[in-house]
N, C-alpha and C positions, 0 to 999 in steps of 0.2 A: 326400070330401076333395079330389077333382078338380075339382071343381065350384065348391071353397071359394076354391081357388090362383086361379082364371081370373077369377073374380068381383074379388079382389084385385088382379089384374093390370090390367083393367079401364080403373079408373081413372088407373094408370100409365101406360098406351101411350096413352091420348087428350091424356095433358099433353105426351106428345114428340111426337105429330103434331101440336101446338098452335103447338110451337117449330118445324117443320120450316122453312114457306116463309121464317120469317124470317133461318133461317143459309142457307140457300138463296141468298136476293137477293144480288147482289153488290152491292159498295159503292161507291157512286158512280152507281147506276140512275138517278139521279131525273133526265129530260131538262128545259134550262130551253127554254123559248119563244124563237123567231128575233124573232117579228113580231106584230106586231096587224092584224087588219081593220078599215080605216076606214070604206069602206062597200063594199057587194055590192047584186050585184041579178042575179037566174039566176044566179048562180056556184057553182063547190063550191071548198072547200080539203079535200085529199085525197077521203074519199067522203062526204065531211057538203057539206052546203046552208052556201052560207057568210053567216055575220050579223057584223052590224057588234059588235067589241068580241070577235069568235072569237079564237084564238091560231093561231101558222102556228109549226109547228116544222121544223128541218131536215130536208132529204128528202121535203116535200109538196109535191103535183101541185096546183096552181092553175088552174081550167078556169073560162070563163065561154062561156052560153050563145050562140044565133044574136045574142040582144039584150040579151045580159049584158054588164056592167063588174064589176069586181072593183078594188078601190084598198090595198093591204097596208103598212105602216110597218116599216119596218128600222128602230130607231136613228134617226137622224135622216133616213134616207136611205127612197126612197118606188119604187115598182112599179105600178103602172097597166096593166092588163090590158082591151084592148080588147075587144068583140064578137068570140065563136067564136074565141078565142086559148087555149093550155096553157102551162104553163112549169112546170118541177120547182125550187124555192129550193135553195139550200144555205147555211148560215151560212159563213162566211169572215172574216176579221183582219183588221178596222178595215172590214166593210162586209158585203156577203152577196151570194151567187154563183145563177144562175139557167140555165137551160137552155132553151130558146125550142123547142117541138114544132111548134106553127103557131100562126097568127094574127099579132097586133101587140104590144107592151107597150113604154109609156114609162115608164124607168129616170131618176131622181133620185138624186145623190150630193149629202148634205151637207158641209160645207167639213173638210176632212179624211178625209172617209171615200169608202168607193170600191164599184163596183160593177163584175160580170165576167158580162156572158152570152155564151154558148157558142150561136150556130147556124150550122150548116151545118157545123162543122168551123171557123169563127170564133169569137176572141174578141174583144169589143166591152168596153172599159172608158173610163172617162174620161181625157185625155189629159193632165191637171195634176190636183192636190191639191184646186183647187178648186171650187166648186159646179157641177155639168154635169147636163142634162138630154138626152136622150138618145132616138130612137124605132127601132126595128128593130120590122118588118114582114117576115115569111116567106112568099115566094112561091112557091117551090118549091125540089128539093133541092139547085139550081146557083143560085138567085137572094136576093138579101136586098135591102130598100133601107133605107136608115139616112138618119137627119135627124139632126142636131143645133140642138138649142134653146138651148142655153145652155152655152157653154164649147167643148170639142174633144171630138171621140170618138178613141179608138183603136184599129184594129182590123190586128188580125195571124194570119195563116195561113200554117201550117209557114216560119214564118222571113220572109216579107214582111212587113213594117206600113207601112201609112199611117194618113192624118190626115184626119177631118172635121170642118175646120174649123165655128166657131160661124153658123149661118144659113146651114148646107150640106146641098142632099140629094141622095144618088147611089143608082144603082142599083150594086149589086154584084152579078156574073156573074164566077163561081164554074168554073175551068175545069180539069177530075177531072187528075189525074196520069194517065201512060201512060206502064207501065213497059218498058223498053228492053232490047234482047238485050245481053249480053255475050260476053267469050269464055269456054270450060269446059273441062275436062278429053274430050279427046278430041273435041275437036272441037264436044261441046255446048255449046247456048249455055245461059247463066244470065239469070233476069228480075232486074233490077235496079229497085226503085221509082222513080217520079220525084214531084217535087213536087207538090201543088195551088197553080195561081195565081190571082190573082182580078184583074178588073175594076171601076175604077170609072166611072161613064157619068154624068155632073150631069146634075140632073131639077130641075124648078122645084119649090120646097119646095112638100111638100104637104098640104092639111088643114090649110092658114096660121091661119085662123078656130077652130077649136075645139082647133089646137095652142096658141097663144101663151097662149087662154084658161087651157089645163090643164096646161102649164108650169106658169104663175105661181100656179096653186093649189097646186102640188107646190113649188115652193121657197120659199112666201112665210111669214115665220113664225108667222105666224094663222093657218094651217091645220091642219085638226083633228089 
């Protein structure tokens, strides 16, 4: 008779672990794609090898090799990862957001839309609505140097902004805060933060010849 019940049951408890993962999943999982891969070459997007026609979703790490390029489409809007550069994407409203780890990467905004990377402790976006092309190179963790190709950049740290203007390139030197004593209770002192300020130094544009080239592949609208 015991034997008969369990046999019975059986079939029961296999159709409800049938239904589990599916009340399980919350609703709304399914993530949509940030970007496309235009083309690659040694590059990964997150830990896959990256090929042209991949998907780039929010939250991946974009790396290309000593002699890799990597080229990704946002929307209309375009990302260009030089030789031995990183960057993490993030999708963002009315364009997509990046994080610059080291190397180079030329940022394209199409007219309307906008782009925001984050190095050093800067943001760098475009400085009008319309189409800006854009290059940040990371030198180290006090240095950047920005070009602009087309349009203005804008870049602001803890409450400074200035302007790079279109067919500008500066070094930016990046000078740490040092925080300062106050007064305290009994005579101690208290640390107070100070700001980061930054420098800019104009440098004769650089990489003129395979920049103006790879701009205008990046804004032109016969581009793949």
């Amino acid at each position: 008779m015991r034997k008969l019940v369990i046999t019975l049951l059986l079939p029961i408890f296999g159709i409800a672990l049938m239904h589990i993962p599916a009340q399980a999943a919350p609703a709304g999982s399914v993530v949509s794609p940030m970007g496309v891969v235009l083309q690659a070459h040694r590059a990964q997007v997150g830990t896959s090898l990256a090929m042209s026609g991949a998907t780039v979703f929010d939250g991946d790490a974009l790396a290309t090799e000593t002699e890799g390029t990597l080229q990704v489409r946002f929307g209309g809007s375009q990302a260009y990862l030089q030789p031995k550069s990183s960057a993490v994407v993030h999708a963002s409203s009315g364009g997509f957001g990046a994080n610059l780890k080291y190397g180079s990467v030329i940022l394209s905004s199409a007219n309307g839309e906008m782009f925001s990377l984050l190095a050093n402790g800067a943001t760098i976006r475009p400085g009008t609505s319309q189409p800006t092309v854009g290059q940040v190179t990371w030198v180290n963790a006090n240095e950047l140097l920005l070009t602009s190709r087309k349009g203005s950049l804008e870049v602001s740290m803890d409450g400074d902004v200035k302007t790079v203007a279109e067919g500008n390139s500066y070094r930016m030197v990046i000078q740490p805060s040092q925080s300062t004593a106050g007064p305290g209770p009994q005579g101690s002192g208290t640390l107070t933060a100070g700001r980061n300020r930054f420098l800019f130094i104009a440098i004769a544009l650089v990489g003129t010849g395979v920049g103006i080239g790879l701009w205008q592949a990046l804004v032109s609208p016969s581009a793949p």
